[in-house]
C-alpha positions in Angstrom: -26.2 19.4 7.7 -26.2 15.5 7.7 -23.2 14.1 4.8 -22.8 11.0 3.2 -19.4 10.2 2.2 -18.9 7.0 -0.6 -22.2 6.6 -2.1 -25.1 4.8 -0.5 -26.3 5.9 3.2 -27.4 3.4 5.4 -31.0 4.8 6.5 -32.4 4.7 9.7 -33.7 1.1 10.6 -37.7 1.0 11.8 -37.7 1.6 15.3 -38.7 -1.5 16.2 -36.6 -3.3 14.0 -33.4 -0.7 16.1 -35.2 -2.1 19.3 -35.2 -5.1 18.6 -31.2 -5.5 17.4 -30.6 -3.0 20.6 -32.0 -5.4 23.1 -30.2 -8.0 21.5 -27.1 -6.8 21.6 -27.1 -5.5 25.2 -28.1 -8.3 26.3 -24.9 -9.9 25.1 -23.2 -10.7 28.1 -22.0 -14.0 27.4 -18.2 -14.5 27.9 -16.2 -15.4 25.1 -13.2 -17.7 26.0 -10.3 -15.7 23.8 -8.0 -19.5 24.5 -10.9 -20.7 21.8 -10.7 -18.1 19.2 -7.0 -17.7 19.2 -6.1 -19.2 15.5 -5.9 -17.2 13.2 -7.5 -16.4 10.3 -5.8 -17.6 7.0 -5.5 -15.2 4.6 -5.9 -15.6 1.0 -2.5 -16.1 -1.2 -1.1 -13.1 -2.0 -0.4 -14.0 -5.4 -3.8 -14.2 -6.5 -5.0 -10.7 -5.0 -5.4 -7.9 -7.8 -7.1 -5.6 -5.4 -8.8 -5.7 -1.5 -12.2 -5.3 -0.1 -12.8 -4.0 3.3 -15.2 -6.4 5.0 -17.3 -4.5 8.2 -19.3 -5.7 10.8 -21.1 -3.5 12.6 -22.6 -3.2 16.7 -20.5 -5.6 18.2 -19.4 -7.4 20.4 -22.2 -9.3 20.7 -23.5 -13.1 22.0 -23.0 -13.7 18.3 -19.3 -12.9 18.1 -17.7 -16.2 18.9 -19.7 -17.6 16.1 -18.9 -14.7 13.2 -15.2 -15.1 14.2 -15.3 -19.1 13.7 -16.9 -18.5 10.0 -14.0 -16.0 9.3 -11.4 -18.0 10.5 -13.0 -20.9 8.1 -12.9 -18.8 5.1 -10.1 -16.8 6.1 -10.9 -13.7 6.5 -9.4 -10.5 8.1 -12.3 -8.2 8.7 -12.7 -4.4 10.5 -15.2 -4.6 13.4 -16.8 -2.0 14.4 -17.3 -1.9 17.8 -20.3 -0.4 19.9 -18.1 1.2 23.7 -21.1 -0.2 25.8 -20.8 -4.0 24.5 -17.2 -3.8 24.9 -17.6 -2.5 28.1 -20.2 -5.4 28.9 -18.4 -8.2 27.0 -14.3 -7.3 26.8 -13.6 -11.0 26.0 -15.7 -11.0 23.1 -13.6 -7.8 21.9 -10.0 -9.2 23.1 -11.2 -12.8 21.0 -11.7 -10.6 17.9 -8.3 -9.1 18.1 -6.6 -12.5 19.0 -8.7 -13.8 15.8 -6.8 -11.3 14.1 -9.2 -9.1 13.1 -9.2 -5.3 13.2 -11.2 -3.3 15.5 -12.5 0.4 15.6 -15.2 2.8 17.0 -18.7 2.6 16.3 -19.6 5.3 19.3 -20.2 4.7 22.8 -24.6 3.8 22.4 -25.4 4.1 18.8 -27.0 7.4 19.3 -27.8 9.9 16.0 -24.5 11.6 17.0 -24.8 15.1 14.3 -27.9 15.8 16.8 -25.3 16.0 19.6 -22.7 19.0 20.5 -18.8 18.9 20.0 -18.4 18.2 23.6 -20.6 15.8 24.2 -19.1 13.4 20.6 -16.1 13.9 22.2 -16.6 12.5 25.4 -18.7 9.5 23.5 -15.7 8.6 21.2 -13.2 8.9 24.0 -15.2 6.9 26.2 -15.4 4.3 23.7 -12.1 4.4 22.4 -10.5 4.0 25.8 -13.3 0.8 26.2 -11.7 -0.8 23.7 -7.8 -0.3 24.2 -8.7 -1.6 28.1 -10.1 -4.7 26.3 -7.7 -5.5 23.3 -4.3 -3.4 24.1 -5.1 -1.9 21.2 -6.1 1.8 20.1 -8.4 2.5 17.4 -7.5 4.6 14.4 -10.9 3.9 12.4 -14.6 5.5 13.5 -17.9 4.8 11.8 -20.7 7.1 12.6 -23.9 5.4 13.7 -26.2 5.0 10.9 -23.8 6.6 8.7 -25.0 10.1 9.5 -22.1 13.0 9.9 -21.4 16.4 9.5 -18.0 18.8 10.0 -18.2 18.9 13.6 -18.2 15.1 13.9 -15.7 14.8 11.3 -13.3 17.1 13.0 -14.0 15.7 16.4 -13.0 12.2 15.4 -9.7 13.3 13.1 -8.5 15.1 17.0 -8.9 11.9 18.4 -6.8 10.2 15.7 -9.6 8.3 13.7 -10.1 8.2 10.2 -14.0 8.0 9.5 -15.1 5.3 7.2 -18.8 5.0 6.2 -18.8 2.2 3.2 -19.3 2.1 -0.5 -21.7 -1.0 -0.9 -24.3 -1.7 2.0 -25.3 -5.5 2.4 -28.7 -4.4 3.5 -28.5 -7.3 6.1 -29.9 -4.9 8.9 -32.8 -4.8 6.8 -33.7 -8.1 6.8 -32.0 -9.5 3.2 -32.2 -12.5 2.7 -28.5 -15.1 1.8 -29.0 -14.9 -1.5 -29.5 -10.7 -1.5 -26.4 -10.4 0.9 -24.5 -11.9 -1.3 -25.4 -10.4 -4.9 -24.8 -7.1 -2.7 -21.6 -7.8 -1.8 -20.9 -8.9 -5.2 -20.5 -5.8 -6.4 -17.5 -5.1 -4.5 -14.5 -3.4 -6.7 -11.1 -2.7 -5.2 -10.6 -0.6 -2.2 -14.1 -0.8 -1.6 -16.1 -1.2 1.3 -18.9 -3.1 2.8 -20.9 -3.0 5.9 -22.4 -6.0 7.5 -23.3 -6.6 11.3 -22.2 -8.6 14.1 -25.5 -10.8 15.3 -27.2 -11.6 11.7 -27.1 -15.0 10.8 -28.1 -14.6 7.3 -24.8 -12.3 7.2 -22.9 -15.4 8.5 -23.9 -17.7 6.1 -23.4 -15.3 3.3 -20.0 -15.0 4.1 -18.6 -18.2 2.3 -20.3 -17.4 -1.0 -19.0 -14.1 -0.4 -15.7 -14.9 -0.6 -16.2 -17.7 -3.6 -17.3 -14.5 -5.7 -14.5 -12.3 -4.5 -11.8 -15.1 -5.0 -13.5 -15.3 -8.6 -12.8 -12.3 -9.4 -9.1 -12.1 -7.6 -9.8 -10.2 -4.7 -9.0 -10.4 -0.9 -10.1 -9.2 2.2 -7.7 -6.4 3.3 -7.6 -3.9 6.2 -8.7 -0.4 5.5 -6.3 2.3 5.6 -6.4 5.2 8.8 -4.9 7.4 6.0 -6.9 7.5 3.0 -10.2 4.8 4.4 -9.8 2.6 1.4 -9.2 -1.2 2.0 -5.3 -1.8 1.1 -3.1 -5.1 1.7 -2.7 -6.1 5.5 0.5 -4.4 6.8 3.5 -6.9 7.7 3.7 -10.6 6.4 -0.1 -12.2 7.5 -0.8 -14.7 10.3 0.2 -18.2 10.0 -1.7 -20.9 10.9 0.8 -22.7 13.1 3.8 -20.3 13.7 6.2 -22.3 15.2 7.0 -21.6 19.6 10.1 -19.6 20.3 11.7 -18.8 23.1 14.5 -20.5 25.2 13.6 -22.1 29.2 15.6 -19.9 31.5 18.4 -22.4 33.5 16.7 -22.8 37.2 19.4 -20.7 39.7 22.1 -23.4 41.4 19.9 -22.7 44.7 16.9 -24.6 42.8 14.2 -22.1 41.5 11.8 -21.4 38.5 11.8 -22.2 34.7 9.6 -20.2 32.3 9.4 -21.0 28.7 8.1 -18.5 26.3 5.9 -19.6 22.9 4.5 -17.4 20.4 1.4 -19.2 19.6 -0.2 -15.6 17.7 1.7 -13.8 15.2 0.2 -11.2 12.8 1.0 -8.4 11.3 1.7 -5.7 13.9 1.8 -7.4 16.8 2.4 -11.2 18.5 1.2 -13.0 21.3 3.6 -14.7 23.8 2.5 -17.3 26.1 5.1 -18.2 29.2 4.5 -20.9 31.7 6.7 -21.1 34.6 7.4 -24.2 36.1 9.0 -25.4 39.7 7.3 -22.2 41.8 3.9 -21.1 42.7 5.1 -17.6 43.5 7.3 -16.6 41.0 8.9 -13.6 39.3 10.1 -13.0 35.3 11.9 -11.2 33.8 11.5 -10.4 29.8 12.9 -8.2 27.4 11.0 -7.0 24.1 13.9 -5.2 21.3 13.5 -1.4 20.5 11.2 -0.4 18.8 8.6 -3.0 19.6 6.5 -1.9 22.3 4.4 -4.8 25.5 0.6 -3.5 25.4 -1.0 -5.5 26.9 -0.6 -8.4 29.6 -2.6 -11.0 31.2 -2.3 -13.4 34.1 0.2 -11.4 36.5 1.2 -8.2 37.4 3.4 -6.6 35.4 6.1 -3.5 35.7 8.7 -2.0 33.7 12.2 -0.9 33.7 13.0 3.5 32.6 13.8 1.7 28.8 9.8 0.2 28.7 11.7 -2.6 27.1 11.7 -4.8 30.2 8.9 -6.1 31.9 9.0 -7.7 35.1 5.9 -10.2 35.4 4.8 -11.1 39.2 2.6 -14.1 40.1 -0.9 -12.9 41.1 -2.7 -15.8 41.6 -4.1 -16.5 38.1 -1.7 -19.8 38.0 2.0 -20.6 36.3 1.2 -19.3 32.9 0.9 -15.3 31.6 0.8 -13.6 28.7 1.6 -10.4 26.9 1.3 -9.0 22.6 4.0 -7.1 21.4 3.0 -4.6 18.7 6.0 -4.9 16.1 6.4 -1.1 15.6 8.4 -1.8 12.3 10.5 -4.9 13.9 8.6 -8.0 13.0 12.2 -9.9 13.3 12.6 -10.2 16.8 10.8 -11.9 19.9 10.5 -11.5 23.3 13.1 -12.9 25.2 13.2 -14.2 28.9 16.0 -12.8 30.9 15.5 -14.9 34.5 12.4 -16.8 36.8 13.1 -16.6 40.6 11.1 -17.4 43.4 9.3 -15.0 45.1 
């Protein structure tokens, strides 16, 4: 037996209407330069939030994402994608930009398939595969899963909470899927009340221009965008002090060896939340090796630009040159310590 679980249920879209978004979004192979998505998105002041909203967008990534992110970032909104595994598996830049955008990601299955008509084995393997799609694009695990259309029942329920997700369907749909117009989008939306959700899609236009008025209305009425909770699935305040706009670099250029050698300089140019990006560029050697240290309990998930091993603590990571030139990157997820940076230990040559 199908459930719906905080009010409305999306229904099935026409099947040519479903086509016709399908096509679209596989067809979304465009990559999406993460360098150009990087800032942040500005949150609203604190002191004027009496409540958050949970803004959703649905069936990404898609050839659409780079433009939904840059209206965010604009308006300042923190959002929860919900990610289809096949277009991240097609178009892992497009995910990794919406994670560097500062955004939240989670599961929206592997195809988009009615997923109560399927057995327990079979959603789990499509929410593992698509879970594990993800974290190889953005270092990050999901902890949040939307069923496809809305439609669930125990099995999928129970599936999802083994796999450590917390299923969120939405208390307000936007109706953008079905072809609603600005104006409709937005009176939707509009009845928004704390700790409510909305779902939108990745790939509408009419959802991207919405977006501003959107957030006139809910700024009216003193409320923010916030994440939505893996424990109860209501939107709450973002975890941890939000993104700046510019954080200032950090970091300290090792000394070059008295033999001549390698400098690497380390810069923060993302922080957020939970995590921060570090940028290092190495200067003086084409083939060089660093050394960095994270402190307890933050965590390196993901790298970029070299290969990378670590020490028996997992707090050091030594970075090798590969070939992808004389800068490399890593995020740190905070894990509680939002003090500290990464620190660079040594650069030698070789």
């Amino acid at each position: 037996m199908n459930a719906s679980i905080g009010g409305s249920r999306r229904p099935s879209a026409p099947r040519t209407t479903r086509l016709t978004v399908r096509l679209a979004v596989l067809a979304s192979t465009v990559a999406l330069g993460a360098v150009g998505l990087a800032v942040a998105a500005t949150p609203s002041s604190a002191a004027t939030c009496n409540g958050y909203v949970g803004l959703t967008f649905d069936d990404g990534p898609t050839s659409s994402t780079s433009a939904l992110l840059s209206v965010l970032r604009a308006n300042g909104v923190r959002a929860t994608m919900f990610n289809v595994g096949q277009n991240v598996q097609g178009n892992p830049s497009a995910a990794r930009a919406q994670v560097d955008a500062g955004m939240w990601v989670g599961n929206h299955s592997w195809n988009h398939a009615h997923m109560t008509s399927m057995s327990q084995s079979q959603m789990q393997s499509d929410l593992s595969q698509t879970n594990s799609a993800i974290q190889s694009a953005t270092g990050v695990r999901p902890q949040l899963f939307r069923p496809p259309y809305g439609e669930t029942n125990s099995t999928l329920q129970s599936v999802a909470s083994s796999l450590g997700l917390r299923q969120v369907i939405w208390d307000v749909d936007s109706q953008d899927w079905n072809g609603a117009s600005v104006s409709q989008i937005v009176s939707n939306a509009s009845r928004l009340q704390a700790g409510q959700v909305i779902l939108m899609h990745d790939g509408i236009q009419n959802t991207r221009d919405a977006i501003p008025q959107i957030m006139a209305n809910l700024s009216s009425r003193n409320l923010c965008p916030g994440m939505i909770s893996p424990s109860t699935g209501r939107a709450v305040a973002p975890d941890g002090t939000p993104p700046p706009t510019t954080p200032p670099p950090t970091g300290t250029p090792t000394t070059p060896p008295p033999t001549g050698g390698c400098t690497a300089t380390a810069t923060t140019p993302n922080v957020w939340g939970d995590r921060y990006n570090t940028s290092v560029t190495v200067a003086g050697a084409s083939n060089w090796t660093v050394v960095v240290a994270v402190t307890a309990p933050q965590r390196i998930s993901t790298t970029w630009n070299g290969s990378p091993s670590w020490d028996s603590t997992g707090y050091v990571m030594t970075m090798r040159s590969n070939g992808s030139g004389n800068t490399f990157g890593f995020t740190t997820m905070m894990n509680g310590n939002s003090s500290a940076r990464a620190q660079i230990r040594s650069c030698t040559t070789g």
